[in-house]
Steps between C-alpha positions, in 0.01 A plus 500: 500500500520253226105426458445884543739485153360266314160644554613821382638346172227308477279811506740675264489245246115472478495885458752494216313217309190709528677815393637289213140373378393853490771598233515205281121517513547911402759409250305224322186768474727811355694252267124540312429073511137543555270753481408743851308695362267453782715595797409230669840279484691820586281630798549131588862498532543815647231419790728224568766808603255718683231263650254697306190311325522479095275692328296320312498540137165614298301179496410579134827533380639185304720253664827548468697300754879537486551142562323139378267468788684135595180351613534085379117462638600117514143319626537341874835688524582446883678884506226697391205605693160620277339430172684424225284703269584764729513831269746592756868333599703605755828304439728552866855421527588403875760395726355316841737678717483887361324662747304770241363194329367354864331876543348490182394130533310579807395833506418564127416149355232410702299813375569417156419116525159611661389812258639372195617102524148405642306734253688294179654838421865449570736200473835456714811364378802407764820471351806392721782766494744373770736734510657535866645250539491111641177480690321707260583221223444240787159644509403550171575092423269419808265741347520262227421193688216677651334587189577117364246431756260781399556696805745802432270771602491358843869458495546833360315641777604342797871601390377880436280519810828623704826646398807357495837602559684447188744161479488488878336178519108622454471321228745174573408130378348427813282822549410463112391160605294600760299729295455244289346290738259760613401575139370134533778348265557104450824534685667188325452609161587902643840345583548290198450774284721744714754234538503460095468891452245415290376861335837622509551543116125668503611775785800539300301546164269759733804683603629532117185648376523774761834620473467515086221725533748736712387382894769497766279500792153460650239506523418572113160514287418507181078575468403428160861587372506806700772563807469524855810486694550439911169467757332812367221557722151321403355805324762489272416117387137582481491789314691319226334149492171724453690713197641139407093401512369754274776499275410125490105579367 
């Protein structure tokens, strides 16, 4: 019975962060700090409710994103995937062991990394946002010492190519380690850095950003400045990198 329990909670506590992004996200809009006059922020919050796709604003409208965009376009940086010219950046707050950020990871991002990475159109931005608990922190400072050796993508998707029970051991030292091997790692200096939690202060830093701009769970988007909140389905993501796009021009 107990496992059956702690799943449950576990379930219910991924539900009430999401439920919790959705109104500080609504609150921050009505409060009047940006600009919607779009509709593109709010159909993107409230798609995050109904599983509906955004609408996409009016590509001629001006841009009027209710948040700074967060992009740091840093040259060589080993979390970001695409062009750093990009006229589009998709900045994505994520948590190694939520499962809606392992769905999105492998069912949505490859689209995106092939119609808009590969065409210089769209830049990606991970941030860590470790929120549930021990092994998701344990995975975001590996994550680190993958990307210290210019390989976190692999990393990143070896870990998201399954789903994991949360803090039930998927993601433990030892299985961390192991996908760090197969993402072709240096495993000395993997376990030196681990060992030192080298990156630690950096997730931490990651984790900061996202909860002042009102996140409590994951995963969450900002597109140019604009909102998307949970694994919407891939329409939703294309239709507004292509508003983001125009907008852009």
């Amino acid at each position: 019975m107990a496992p059956q329990r702690d799943k449950a909670r576990q379930v219910k506590i991924i539900a009430s962060a999401a439920v919790l992004v959705l109104v500080i996200v609504l609150g921050y809009l009505s409060a009047g700090r940006g600009s919607t006059s779009s509709g593109t922020a709010v159909n993107a919050a409230a798609s995050s409710n109904s599983g509906a796709p955004a609408t996409p604003a009016d590509p001629s409208a001006p841009s009027s994103a209710p948040f700074p965009d967060e992009a740091r376009r840093i040259p060589g940086d080993p979390y970001a995937l695409g062009n750093v010219k990009a006229p589009v950046v998709m900045v994505v707050w994520s948590d190694f062991q939520c499962p809606f950020c392992g769905h999105f990871a492998r069912e949505t991002e490859p689209t995106l990394v092939k119609q808009f990475v590969d065409a210089g159109v769209l830049r990606i931005e991970w941030r860590d946002f470790p929120y549930l608990g021990k092994e998701s922190e344990l995975a975001a400072v590996a994550g680190r010492a993958a990307a210290a050796q210019g390989r976190f993508w692999q990393f990143h998707d070896l870990v998201y190519a399954h789903e994991h029970r949360v803090n039930h051991g998927d993601l433990s030292a030892a299985h961390l380690r192991e996908y760090a091997a197969a993402a072709g790692l240096d495993l000395a200096r993997y376990d030196a850095d681990v060992k030192a939690n080298r990156g630690a202060d950096k997730v931490q830093a990651d984790l900061s950003e996202g909860v002042a701009l009102g996140i409590t769970g994951t995963p969450a988007f900002l597109i140019n400045g604009q909102p998307v909140l949970g694994a919407q389905p891939t329409a939703t993501f294309v239709a507004m990198i292509q508003q983001a796009a125009a907008a852009a021009k």
